[in-house]
N, C-alpha and C positions, 0 to 999 in steps of 0.2 A: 341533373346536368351530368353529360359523360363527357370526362377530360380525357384529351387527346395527348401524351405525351409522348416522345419518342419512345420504341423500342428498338433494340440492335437490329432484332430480326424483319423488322421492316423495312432498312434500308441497303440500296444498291451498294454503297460505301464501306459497309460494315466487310473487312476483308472475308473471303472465301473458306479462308483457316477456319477465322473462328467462328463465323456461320457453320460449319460442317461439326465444328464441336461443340456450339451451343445445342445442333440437331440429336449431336452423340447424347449430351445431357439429358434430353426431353424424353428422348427415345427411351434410356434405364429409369427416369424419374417413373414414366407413366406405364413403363412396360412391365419392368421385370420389381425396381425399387414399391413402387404402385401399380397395383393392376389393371388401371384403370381402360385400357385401350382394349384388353380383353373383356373388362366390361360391357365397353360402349360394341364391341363387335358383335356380343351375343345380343344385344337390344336392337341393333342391324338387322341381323340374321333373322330376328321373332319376328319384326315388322315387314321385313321382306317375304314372310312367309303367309303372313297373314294376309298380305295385300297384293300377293300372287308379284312382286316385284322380279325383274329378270337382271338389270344391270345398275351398281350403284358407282357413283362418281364421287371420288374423293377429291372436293375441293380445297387448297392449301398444304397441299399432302407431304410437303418435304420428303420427307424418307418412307412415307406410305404407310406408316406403322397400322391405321386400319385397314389398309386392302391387303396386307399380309395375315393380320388375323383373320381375314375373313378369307382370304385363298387356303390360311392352312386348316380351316375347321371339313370334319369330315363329311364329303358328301356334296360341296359346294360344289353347285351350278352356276351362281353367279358369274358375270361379265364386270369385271373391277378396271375401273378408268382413274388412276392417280393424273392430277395435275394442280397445277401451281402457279401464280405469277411468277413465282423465280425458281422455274422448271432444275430437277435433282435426277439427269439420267442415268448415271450409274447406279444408284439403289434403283430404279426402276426397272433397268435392264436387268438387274440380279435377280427381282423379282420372276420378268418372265424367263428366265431361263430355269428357274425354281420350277415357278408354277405353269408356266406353258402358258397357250391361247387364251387363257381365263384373264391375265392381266393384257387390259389393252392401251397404256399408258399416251398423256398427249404432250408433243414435247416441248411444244409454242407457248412461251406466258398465256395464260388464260386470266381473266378479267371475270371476278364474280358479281360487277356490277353490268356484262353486256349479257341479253339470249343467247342461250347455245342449244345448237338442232341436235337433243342426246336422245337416244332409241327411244322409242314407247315403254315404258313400263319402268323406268328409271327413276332412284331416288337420289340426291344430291347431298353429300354429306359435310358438312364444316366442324371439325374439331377442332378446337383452343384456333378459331380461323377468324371468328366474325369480328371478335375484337379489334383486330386489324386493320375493317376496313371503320373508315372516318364518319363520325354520327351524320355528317352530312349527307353522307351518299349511303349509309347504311338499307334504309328504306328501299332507294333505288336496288340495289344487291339483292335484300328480299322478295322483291318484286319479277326481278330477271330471275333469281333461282325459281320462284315459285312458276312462273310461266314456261320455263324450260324444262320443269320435270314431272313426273305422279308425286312426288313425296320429297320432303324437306324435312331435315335432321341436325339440327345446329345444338353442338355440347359442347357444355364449358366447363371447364376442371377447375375454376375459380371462379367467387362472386363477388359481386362488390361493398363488402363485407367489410369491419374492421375486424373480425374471428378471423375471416379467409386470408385480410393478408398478414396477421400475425404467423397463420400455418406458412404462409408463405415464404418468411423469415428462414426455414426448416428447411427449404430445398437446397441448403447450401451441402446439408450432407450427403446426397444423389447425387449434386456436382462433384463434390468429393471423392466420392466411390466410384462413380463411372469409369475412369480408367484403371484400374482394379478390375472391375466386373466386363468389360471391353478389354481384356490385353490380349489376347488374342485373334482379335477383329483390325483390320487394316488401319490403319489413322492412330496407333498408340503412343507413338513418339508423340504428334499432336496433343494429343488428351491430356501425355504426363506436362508435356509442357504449361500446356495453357489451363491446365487445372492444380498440378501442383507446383511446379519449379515457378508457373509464373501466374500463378493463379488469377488468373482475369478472369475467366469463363464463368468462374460460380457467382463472382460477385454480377457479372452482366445478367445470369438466371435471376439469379434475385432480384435485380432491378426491372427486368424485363418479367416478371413473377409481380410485379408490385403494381406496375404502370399498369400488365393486363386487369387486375382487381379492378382498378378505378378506371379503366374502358369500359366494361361490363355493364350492359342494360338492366337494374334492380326489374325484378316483379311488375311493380308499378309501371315502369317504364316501359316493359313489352306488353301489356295491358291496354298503356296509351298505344301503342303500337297496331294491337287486334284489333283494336273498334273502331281505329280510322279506316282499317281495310274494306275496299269496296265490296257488296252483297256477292261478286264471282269469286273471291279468296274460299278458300277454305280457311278455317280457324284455328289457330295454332293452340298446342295444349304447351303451359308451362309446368314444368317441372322441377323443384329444388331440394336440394340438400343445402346444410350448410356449410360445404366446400365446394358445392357444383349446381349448376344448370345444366335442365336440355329445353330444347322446344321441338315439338313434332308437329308438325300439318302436312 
């Protein structure tokens, strides 16, 4: 059974502020604190190579942190499409003005449980995204990504684990440092506030670090997932560690 709990970053109401600085936290935890983002871009990158892929589409992209690793690896021909139900235009726009015609960003909420008409040859990515959407409509989600592209890439930085969300506990020092390791990036007044002078930010990471654990489909459960899929799916391969998930089809 996946419990559905609130998280900050899933609602309209959660102020602006500190949506931008929960994003600031995620961004050092899995970028620079954990490498994780450059992980998943190099696993991108093999599989787009492999399967001759031309343009990948970051679904849930906030701050786009994988379509920036992958614009700045050398060589990249990729077509990088960030978007979001709660579209982030100014990191997107810094993007293309970085990286030029390569990022084609979309700036309309987009819905990962409707079809969407993305180019031929296009894989759709979800990091720390699927959690989000509700076990009820999950299925539905998987269905529309899988019909709207060549290739499906959903990774998760946590499992639903009682190890995972102990690590989890830990993110409070990322929270911590971010403004430190950010103070020279716009929003630092933000960071000190709401990380140290008034420290809400890390406790909301934590919390929103604990609920995604227990959103999280076990093994078992994307298993049942595979072999209800009709004979046209392709078959998703799972993959874990014991702090992460992906699935590939």
């Amino acid at each position: 059974m996946t419990l559905f709990l609130f998280e900050f970053m899933d609602h309209p109401w959660t102020p602006h502020v500190l949506r931008e600085t929960l994003l600031d936290v995620l961004e050092y935890c899995n970028r620079d604190f954990r490498p994780y983002y450059r992980e998943i871009a190099d696993e991108i990158s093999r599989i787009a190579r492999e399967r001759e892929l031309t343009t990948v589409v970051e679904f849930g992209a906030g701050y786009a942190p994988l379509t920036r690793e992958l614009a700045a690896m050398d060589g990249n021909e990729l077509t990088l499409i960030p978007c979001d139900l709660y579209p982030e235009p100014s990191p997107w726009d810094q993007l293309r003005e970085e990286f030029g015609s390569c990022i084609r960003p979309v700036y309309e909420p987009v819905d990962a449980t409707i079809r969407h008409d993305w180019p031929q040859r296009t894989a759709v990515v979800l990091c720390a995204t699927l959690h989000h959407i509700p076990p009820g409509i999950r299925r539905t989600a998987l269905e529309a990504l899988h019909d709207s592209s060549d290739c499906v890439l959903v990774f998760e930085p946590v499992r639903k684990t009682p190890f995972s969300m102990f690590l989890v506990l830990f993110a409070l020092i990322p929270a911590l440092l971010t403004p430190a390791f950010r103070m020279t990036r716009p929003g630092r007044l933000r960071r000190v506030l709401f990380c140290w002078l008034l420290p809400i930010v890390p406790l909301m990471f934590v919390w929103d670090g604990l609920i995604s654990c227990l959103r999280q489909w076990s093994n078992e459960e994307w298993a049942n997932f595979t072999s209800s899929l009709p004979d046209r799916y392709r078959r998703p391969t799972v993959n874990s560690t014991p702090h992460s998930q992906s699935v590939i089809w």
